[in-house]
gemmi code that builds the backbone of each chain (N, CA, C; Angstrom):
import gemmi

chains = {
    "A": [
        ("UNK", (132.538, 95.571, 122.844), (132.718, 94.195, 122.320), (134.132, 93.705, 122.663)),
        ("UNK", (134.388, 92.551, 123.041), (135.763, 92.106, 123.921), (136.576, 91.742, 122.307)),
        ("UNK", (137.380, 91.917, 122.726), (138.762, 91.256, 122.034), (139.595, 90.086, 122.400)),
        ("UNK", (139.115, 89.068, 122.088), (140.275, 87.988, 122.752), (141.182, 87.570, 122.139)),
        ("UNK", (142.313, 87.820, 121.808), (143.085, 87.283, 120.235), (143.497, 85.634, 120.804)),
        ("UNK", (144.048, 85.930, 122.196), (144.295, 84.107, 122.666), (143.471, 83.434, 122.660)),
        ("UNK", (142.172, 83.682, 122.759), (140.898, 82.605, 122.292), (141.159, 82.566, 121.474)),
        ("UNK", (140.940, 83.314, 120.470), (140.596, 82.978, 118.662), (142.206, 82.541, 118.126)),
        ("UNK", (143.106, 82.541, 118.725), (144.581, 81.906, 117.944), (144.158, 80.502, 118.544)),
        ("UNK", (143.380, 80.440, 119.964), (143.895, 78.898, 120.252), (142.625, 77.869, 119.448)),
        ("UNK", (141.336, 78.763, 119.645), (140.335, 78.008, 118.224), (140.752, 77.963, 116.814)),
        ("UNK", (141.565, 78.585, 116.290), (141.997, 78.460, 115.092), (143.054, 77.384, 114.827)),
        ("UNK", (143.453, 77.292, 116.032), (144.613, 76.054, 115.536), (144.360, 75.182, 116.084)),
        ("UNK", (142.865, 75.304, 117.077), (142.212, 74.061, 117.128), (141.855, 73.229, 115.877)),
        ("UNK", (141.022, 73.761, 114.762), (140.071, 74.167, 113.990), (141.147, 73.305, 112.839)),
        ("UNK", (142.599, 72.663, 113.130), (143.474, 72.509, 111.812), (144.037, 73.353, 110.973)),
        ("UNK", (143.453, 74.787, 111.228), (143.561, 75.723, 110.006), (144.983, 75.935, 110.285)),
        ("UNK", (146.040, 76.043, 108.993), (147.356, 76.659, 108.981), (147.463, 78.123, 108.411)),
        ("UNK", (147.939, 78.922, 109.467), (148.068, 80.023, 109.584), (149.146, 80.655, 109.818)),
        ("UNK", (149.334, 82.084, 109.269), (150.434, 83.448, 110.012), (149.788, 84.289, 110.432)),
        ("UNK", (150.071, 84.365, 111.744), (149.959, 85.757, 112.636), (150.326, 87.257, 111.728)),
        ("UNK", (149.678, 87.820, 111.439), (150.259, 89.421, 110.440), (149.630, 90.194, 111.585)),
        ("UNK", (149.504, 91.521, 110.816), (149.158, 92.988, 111.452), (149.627, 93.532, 112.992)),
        ("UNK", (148.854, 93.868, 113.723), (149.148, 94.769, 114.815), (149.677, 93.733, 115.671)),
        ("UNK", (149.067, 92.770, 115.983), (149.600, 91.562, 116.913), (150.762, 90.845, 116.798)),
        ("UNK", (150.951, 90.686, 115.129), (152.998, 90.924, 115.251), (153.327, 91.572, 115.233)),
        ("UNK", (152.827, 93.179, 115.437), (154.140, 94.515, 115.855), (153.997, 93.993, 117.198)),
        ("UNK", (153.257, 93.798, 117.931), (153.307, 94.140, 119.800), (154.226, 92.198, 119.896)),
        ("UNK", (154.187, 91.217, 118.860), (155.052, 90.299, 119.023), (156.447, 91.022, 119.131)),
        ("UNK", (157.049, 91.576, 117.958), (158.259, 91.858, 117.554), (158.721, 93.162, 118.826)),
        ("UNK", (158.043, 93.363, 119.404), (158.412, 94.104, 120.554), (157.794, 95.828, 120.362)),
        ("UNK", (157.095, 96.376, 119.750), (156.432, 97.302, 119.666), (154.953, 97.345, 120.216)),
        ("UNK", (154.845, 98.223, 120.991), (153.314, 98.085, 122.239), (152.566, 98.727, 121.107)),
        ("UNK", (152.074, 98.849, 120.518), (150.657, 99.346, 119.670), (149.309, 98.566, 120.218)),
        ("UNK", (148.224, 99.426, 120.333), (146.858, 98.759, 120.894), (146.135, 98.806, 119.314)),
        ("UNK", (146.016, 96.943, 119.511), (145.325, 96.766, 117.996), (144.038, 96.156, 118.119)),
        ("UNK", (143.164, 96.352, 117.951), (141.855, 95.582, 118.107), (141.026, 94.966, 117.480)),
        ("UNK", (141.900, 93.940, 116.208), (141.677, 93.226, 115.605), (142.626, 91.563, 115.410)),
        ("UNK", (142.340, 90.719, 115.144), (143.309, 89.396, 114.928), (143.263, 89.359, 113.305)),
        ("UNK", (144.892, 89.879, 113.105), (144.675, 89.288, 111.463), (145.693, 88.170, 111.339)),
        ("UNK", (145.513, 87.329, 110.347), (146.089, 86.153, 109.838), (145.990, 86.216, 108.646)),
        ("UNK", (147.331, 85.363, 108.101), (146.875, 84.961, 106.523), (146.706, 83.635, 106.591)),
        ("UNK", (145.966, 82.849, 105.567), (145.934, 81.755, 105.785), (145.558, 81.552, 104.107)),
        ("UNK", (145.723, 80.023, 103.998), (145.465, 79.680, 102.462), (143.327, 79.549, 102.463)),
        ("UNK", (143.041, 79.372, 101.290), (141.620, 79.844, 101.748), (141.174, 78.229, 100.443)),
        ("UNK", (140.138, 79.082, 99.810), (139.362, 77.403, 99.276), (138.746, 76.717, 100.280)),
        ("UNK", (137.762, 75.993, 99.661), (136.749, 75.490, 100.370), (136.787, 74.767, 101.738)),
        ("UNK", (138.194, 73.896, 101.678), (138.492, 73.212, 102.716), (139.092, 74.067, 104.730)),
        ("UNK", (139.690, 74.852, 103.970), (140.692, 76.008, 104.549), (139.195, 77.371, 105.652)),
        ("UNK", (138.421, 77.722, 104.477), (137.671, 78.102, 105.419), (136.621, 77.654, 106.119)),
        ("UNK", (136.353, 76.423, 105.299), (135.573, 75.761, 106.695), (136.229, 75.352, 108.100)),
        ("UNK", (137.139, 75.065, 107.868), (137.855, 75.025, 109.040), (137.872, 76.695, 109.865)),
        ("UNK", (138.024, 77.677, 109.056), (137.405, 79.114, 109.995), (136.415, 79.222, 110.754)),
        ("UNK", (135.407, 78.561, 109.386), (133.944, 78.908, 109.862), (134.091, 77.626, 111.116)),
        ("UNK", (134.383, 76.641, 111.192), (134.398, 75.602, 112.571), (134.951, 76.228, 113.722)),
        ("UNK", (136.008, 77.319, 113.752), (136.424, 77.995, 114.553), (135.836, 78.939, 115.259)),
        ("UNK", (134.492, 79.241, 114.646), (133.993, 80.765, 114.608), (132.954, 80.227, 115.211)),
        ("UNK", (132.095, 79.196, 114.906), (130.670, 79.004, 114.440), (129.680, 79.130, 115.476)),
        ("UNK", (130.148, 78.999, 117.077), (129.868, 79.181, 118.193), (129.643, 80.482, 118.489)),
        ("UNK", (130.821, 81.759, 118.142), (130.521, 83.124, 118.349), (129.847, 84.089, 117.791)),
        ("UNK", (129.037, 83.555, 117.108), (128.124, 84.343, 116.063), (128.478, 85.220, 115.164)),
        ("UNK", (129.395, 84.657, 114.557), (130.181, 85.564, 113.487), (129.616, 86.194, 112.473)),
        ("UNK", (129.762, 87.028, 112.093), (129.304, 88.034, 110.508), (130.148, 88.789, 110.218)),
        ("UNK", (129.856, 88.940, 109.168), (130.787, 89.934, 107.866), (130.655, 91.185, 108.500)),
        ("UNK", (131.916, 91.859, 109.408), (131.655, 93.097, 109.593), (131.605, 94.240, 108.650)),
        ("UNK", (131.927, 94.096, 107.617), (132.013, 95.183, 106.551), (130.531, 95.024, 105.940)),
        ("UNK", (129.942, 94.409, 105.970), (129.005, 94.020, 105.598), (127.640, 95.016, 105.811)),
        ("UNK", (126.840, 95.491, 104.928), (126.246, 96.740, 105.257), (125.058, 96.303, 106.384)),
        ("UNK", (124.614, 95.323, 105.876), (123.736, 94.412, 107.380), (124.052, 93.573, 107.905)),
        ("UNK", (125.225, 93.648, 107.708), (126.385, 92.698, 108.994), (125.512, 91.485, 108.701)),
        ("UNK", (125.803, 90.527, 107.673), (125.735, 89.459, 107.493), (125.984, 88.348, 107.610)),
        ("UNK", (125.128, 87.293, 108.424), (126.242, 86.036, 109.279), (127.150, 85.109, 107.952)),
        ("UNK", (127.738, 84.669, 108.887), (128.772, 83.987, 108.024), (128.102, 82.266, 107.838)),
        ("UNK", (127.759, 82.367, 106.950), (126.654, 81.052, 106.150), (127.185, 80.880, 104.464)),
        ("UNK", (128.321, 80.214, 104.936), (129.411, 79.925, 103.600), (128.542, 79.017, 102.484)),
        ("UNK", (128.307, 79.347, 101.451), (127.748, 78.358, 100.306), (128.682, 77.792, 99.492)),
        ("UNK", (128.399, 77.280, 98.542), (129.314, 76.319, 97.769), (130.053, 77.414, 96.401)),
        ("UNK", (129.188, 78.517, 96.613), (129.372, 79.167, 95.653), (130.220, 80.842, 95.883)),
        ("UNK", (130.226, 80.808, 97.309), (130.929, 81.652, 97.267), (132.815, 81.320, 98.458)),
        ("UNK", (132.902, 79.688, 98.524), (134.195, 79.526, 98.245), (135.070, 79.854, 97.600)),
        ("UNK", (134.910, 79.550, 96.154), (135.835, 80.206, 94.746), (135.640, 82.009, 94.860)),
        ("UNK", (134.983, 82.373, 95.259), (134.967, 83.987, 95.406), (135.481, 84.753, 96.437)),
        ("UNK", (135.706, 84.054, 97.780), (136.054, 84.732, 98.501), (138.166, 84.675, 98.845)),
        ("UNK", (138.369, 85.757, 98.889), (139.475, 86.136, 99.410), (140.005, 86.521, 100.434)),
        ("UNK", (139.308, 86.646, 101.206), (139.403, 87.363, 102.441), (138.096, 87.449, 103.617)),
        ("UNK", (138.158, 87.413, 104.543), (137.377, 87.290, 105.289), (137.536, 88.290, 106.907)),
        ("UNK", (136.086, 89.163, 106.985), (136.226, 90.373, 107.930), (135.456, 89.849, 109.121)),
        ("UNK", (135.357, 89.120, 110.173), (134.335, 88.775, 111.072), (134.402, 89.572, 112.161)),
        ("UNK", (133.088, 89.576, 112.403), (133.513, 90.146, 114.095), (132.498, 88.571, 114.879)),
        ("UNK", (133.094, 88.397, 115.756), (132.621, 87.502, 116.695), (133.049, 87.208, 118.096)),
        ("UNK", (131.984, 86.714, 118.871), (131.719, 86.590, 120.316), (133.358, 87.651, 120.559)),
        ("UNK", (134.288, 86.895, 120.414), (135.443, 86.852, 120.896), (135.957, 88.369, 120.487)),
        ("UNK", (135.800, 88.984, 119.640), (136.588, 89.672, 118.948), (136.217, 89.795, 117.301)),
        ("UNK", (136.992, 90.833, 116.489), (137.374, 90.728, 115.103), (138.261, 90.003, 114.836)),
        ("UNK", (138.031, 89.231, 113.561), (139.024, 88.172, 113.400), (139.171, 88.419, 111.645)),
        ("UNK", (140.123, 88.923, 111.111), (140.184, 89.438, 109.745), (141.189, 88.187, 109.030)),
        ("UNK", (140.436, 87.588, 108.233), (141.650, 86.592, 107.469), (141.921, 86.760, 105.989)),
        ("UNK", (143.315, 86.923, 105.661), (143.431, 86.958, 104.202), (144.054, 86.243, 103.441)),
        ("UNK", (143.666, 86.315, 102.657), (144.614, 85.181, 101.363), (146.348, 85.689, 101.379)),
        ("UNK", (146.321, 86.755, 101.127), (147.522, 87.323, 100.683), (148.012, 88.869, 101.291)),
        ("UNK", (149.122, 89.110, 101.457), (149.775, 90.022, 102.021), (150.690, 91.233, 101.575)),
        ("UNK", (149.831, 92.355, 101.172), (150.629, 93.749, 100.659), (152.066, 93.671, 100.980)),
        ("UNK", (153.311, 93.817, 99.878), (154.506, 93.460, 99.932), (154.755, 92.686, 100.348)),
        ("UNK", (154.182, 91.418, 101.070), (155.089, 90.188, 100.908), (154.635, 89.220, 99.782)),
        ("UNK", (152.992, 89.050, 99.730), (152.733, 87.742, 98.726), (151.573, 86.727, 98.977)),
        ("UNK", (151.370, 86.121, 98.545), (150.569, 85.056, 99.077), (150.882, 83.950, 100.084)),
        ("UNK", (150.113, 83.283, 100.352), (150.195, 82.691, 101.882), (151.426, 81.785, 101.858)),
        ("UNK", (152.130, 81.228, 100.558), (153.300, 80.053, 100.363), (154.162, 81.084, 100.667)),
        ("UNK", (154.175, 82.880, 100.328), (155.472, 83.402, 100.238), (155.174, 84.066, 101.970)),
        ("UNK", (154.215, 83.735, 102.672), (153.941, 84.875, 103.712), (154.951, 83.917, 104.651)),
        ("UNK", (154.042, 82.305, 104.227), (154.796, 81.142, 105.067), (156.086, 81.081, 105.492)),
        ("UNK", (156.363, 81.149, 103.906), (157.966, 81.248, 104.504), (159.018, 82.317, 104.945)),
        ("UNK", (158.297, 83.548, 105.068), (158.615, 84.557, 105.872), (157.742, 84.654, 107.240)),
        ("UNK", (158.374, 83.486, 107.602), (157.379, 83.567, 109.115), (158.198, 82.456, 110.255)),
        ("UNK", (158.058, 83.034, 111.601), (158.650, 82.162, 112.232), (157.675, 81.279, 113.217)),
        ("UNK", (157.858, 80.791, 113.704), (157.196, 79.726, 114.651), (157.834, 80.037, 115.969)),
        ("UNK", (156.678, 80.075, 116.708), (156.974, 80.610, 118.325), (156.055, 79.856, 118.917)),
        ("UNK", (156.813, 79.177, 119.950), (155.920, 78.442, 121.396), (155.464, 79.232, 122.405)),
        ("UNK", (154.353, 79.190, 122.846), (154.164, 80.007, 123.925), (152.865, 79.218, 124.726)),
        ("UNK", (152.707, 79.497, 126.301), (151.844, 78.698, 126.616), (150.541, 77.976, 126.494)),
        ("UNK", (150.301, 78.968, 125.323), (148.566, 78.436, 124.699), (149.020, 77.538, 123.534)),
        ("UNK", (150.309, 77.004, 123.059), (150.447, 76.720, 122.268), (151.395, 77.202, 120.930)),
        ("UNK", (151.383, 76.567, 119.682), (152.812, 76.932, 119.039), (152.516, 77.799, 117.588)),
        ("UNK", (152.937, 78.913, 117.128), (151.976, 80.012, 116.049), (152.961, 80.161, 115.538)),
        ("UNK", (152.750, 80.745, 114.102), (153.894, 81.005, 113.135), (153.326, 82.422, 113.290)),
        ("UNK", (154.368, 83.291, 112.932), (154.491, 84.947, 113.085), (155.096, 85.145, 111.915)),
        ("UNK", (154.602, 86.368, 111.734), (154.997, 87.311, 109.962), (156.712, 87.433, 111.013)),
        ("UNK", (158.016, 87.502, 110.389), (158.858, 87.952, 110.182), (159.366, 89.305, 110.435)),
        ("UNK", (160.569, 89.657, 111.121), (160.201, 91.367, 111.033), (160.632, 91.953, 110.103)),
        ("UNK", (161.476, 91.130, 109.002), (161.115, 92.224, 107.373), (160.296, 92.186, 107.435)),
        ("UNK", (159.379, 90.943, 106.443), (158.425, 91.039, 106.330), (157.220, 91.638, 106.748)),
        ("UNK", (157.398, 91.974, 107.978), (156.111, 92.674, 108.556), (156.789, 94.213, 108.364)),
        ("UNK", (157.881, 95.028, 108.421), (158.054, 95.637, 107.406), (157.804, 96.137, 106.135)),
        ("UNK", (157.796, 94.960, 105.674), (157.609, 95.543, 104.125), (155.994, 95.059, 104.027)),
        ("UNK", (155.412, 94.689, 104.808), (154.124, 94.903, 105.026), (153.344, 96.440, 105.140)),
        ("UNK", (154.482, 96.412, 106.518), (153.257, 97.948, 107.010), (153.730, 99.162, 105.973)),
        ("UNK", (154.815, 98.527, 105.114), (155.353, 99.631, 104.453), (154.458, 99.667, 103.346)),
        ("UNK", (154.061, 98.631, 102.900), (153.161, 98.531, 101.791), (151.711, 99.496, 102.054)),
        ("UNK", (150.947, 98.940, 103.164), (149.939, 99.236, 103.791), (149.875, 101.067, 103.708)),
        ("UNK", (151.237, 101.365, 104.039), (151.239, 102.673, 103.613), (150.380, 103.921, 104.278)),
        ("UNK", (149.280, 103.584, 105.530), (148.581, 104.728, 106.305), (149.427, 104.751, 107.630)),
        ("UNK", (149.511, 106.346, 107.382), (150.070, 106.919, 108.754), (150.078, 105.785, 109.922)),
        ("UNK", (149.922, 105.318, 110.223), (149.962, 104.469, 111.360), (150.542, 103.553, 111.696)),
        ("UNK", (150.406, 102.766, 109.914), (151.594, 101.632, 109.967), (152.930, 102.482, 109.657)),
        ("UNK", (152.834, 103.518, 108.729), (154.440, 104.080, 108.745), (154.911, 104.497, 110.318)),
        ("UNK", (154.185, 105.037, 110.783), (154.948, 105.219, 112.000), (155.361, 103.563, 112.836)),
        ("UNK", (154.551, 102.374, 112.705), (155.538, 101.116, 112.860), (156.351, 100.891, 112.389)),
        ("UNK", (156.285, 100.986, 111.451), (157.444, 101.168, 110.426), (158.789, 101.577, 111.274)),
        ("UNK", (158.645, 103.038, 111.605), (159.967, 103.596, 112.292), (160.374, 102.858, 113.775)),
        ("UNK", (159.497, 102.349, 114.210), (159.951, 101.467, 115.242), (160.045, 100.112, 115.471)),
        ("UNK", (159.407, 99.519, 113.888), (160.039, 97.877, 113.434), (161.484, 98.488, 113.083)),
        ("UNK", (161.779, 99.526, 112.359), (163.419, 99.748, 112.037), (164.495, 99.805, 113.112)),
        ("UNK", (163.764, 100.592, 114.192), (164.693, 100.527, 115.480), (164.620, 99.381, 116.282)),
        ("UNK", (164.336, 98.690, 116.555), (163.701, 97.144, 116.915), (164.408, 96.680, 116.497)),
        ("UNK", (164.905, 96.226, 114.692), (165.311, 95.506, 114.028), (166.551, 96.001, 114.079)),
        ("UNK", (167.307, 97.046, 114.174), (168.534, 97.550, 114.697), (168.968, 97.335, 115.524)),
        ("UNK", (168.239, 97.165, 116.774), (168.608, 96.766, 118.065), (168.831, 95.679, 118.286)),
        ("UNK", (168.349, 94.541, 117.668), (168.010, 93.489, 117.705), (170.012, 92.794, 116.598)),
        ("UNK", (170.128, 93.759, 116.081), (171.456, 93.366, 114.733), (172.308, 93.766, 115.677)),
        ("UNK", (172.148, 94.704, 116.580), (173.253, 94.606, 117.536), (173.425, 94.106, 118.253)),
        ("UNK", (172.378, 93.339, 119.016), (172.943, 92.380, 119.856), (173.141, 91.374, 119.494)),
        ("UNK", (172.938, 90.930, 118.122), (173.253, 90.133, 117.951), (174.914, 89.881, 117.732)),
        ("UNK", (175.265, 91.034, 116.880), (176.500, 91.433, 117.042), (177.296, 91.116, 118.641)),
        ("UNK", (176.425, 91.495, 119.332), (177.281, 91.904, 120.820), (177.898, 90.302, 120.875)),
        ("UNK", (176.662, 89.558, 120.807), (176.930, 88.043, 121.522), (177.243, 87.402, 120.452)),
    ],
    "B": [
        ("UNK", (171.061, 117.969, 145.908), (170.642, 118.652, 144.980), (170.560, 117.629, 143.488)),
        ("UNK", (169.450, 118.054, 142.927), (169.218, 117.317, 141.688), (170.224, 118.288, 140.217)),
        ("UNK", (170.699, 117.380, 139.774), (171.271, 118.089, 138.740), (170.392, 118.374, 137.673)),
        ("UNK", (171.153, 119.130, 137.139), (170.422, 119.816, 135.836), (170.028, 118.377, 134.609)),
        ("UNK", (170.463, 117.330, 134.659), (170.525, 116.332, 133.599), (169.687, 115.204, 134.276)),
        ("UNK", (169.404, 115.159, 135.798), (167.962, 114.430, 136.158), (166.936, 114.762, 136.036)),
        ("UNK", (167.265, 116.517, 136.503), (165.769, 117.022, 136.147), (164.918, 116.957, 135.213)),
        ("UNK", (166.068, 117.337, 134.057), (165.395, 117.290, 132.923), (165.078, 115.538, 132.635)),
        ("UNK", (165.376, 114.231, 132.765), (164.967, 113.671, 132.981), (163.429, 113.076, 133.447)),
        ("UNK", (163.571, 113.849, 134.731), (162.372, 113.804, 135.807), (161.152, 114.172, 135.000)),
        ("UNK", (161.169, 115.254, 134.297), (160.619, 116.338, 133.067), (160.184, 115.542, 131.815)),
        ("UNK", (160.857, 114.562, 131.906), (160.548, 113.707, 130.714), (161.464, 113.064, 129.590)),
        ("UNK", (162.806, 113.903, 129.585), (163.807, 113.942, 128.692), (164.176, 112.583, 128.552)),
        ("UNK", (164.827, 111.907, 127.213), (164.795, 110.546, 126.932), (165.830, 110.475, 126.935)),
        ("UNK", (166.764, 109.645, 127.843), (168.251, 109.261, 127.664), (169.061, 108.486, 126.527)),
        ("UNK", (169.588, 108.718, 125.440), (169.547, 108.035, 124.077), (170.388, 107.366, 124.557)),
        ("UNK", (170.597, 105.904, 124.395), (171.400, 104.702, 125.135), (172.356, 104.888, 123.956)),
        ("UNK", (174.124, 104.768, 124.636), (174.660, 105.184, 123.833), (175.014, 104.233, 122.674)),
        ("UNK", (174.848, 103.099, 122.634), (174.982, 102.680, 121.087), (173.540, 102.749, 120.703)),
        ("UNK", (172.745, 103.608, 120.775), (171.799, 103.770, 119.933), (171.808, 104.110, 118.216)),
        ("UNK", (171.629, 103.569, 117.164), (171.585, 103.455, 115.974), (170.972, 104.589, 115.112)),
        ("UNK", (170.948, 104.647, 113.886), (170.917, 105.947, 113.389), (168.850, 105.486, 113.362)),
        ("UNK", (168.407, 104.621, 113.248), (166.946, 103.960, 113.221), (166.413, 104.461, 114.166)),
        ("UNK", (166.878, 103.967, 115.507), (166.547, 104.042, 116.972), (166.621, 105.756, 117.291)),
        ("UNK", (167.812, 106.112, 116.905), (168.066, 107.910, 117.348), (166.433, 108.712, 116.250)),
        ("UNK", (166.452, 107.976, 114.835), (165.178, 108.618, 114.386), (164.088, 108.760, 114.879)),
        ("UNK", (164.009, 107.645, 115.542), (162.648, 107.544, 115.892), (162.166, 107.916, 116.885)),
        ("UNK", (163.712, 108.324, 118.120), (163.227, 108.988, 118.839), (162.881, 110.759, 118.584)),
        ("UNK", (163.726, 111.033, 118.089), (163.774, 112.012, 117.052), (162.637, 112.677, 116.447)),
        ("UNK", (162.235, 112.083, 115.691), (160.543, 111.942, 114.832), (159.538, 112.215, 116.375)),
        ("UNK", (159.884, 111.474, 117.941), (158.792, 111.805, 118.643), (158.491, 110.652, 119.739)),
        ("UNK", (158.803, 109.474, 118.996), (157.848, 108.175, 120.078), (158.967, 108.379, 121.282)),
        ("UNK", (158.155, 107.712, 122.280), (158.610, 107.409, 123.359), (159.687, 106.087, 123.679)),
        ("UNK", (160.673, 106.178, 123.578), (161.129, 104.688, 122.906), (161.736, 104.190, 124.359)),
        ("UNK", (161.341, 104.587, 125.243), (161.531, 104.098, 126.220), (160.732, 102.606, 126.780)),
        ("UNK", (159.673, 103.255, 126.043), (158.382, 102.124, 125.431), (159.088, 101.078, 125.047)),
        ("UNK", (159.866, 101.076, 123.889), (160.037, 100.085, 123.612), (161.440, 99.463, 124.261)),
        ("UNK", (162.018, 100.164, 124.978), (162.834, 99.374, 125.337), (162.351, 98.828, 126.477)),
        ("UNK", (161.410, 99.122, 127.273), (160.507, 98.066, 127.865), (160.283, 97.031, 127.285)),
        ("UNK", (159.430, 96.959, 126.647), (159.055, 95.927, 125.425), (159.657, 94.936, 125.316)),
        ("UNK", (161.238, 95.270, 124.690), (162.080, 95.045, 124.306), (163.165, 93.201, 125.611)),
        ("UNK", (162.173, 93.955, 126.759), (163.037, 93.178, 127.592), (161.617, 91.937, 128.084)),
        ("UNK", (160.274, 92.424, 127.629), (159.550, 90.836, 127.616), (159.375, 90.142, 126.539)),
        ("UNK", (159.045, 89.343, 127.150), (158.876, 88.317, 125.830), (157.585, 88.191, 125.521)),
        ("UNK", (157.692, 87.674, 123.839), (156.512, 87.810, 122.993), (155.009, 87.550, 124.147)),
        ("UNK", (155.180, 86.096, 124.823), (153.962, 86.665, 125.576), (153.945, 86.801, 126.535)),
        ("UNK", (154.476, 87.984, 127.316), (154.476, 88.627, 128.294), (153.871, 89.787, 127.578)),
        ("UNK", (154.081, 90.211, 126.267), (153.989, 91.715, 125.423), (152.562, 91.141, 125.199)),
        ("UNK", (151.882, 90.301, 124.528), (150.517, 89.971, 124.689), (149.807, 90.042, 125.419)),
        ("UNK", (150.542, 89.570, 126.671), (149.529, 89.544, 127.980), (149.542, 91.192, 128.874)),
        ("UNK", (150.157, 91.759, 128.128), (150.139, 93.450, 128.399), (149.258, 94.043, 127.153)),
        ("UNK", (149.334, 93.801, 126.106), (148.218, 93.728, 125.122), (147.168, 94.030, 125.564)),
        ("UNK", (146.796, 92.395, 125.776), (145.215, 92.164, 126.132), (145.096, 93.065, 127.015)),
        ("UNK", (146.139, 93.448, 128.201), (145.482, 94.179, 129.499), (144.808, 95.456, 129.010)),
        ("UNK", (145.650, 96.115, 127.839), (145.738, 97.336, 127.568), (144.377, 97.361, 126.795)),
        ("UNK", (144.019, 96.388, 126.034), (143.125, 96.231, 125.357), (141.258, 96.225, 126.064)),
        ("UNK", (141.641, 95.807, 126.842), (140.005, 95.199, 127.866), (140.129, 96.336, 128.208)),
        ("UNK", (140.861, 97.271, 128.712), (140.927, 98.535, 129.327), (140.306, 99.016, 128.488)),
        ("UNK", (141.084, 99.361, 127.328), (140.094, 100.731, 126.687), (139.513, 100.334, 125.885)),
        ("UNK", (138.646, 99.078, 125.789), (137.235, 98.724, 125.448), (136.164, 99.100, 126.638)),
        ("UNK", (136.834, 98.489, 127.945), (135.882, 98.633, 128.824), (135.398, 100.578, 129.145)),
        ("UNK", (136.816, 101.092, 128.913), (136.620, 103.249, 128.594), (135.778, 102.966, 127.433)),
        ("UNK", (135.429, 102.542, 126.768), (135.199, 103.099, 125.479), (133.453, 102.922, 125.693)),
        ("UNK", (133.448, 101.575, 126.192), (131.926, 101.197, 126.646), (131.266, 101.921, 127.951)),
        ("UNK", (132.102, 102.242, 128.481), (131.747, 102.946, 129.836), (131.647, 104.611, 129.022)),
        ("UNK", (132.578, 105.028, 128.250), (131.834, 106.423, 127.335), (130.704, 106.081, 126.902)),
        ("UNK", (130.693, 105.045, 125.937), (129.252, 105.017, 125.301), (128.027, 105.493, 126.473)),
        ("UNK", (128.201, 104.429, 127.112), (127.046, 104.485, 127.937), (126.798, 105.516, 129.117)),
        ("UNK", (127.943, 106.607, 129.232), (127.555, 107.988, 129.476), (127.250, 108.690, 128.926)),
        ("UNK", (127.527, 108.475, 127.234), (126.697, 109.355, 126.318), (125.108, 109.430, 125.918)),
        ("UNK", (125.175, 108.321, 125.990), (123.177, 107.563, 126.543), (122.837, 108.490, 127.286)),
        ("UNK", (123.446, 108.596, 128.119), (122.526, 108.899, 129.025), (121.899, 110.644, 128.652)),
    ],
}
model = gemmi.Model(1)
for chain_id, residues in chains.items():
    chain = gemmi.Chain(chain_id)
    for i, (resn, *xyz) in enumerate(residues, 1):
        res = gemmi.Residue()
        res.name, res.seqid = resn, gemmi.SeqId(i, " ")
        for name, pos in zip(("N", "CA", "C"), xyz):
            atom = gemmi.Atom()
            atom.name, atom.element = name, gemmi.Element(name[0])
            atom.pos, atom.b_iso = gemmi.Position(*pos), 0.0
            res.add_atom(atom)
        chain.add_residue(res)
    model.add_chain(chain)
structure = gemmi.Structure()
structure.add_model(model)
structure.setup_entities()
């Protein structure tokens, strides 16, 4: 199943939805190569917020990958107020969206630990490299701790040159 | 003649850049290859994406190309 994360960042911000780039795709932003094979974002959610997902999605045949019969994504009125989070896999890829973010907060506190970067498909806000720090630190499985040790050296490297210049 | 400090090089040995930090010396330390990242380090965000994705289609396309030798 393909992974496209530049499709699904550039349908999503087609789509209106306001978003942060989190997980594996801002370590390999912040300069750490990790192979991640998922797109996570946080984004604010409520009724308005994920329809704009589901408008993003609705073409790739999305469903609830956690889902024990992988269930399409056919949003009701009733399970807006219930949902928090959202696991899809579609055409494009997995596309995981959440309300809120282990050690940093919810999407107002993710926001503003996040920067905004232009790049040729267009312009994305990115988790921060504390923040994505005290993310993977939160997250807490072997895998993110070992980002962990190389968001620290990154972020060291990065204080020195800044220093330099 | 190759010296004793390329070879080991050649071999694999990681040259710790000398203002390397007590973070950076850990981590090489602990194991990663941080040569990696000082690659990394010198593209930009999407240049590191567009090595991503490469890396990515790759070992989906291994992973699907296992599957479907295990079929068989």
């Amino acid at each position: 199943m393909a992974q496209n994360d530049q499709a699904l960042l550039v349908r999503l911000k087609d789509s209106g939805l306001e978003f942060v780039v989190i997980g594996g795709l801002c370590v390999v932003y912040h300069g750490v190569p990790v192979a991640t094979f998922d797109l996570d974002i946080c984004c604010p959610f409520g009724e308005e917020n994920i329809r704009k997902i589901e408008s993003a999605v609705k073409d790739l045949n999305p469903f609830h990958r956690l889902t024990a019969n992988k269930l399409p994504l056919e949003l009701t009125r009733s399970s807006f107020a219930s949902l928090k989070n959202l696991y899809l896999q579609t055409d494009l890829g997995k596309l995981d969206c959440l309300s809120e973010v282990a050690g940093v907060g919810n999407y107002e506190q993710v926001l503003q630990q996040s920067i905004l970067h232009r790049m040729s498909f267009g312009e994305f806000r990115m988790l921060n490299l504390d923040a994505l720090i005290a993310s993977k630190s939160a997250a807490g499985r072997e895998k993110d701790l070992e980002a962990v040790r190389l968001l620290r050296a990154v972020k060291e490297r990065e204080a020195q040159q800044k220093e330099f210049f | 003649m190759i010296d004793a400090a390329t070879l080991a090089q050649m071999n694999g040995e990681y040259v710790m850049p000398p203002d390397a930090g007590p973070a950076w010396r850990a981590a090489a330390e602990y194991g990663f290859d941080m040569s990696l990242i000082e690659e990394s380090l010198k593209l930009t965000p999407e240049q590191r994406f567009a090595e991503h994705q490469q890396v990515i289609d790759f070992l989906i396309e291994l992973q699907e190309s296992g599957q479907s030798h295990g079929a068989k």
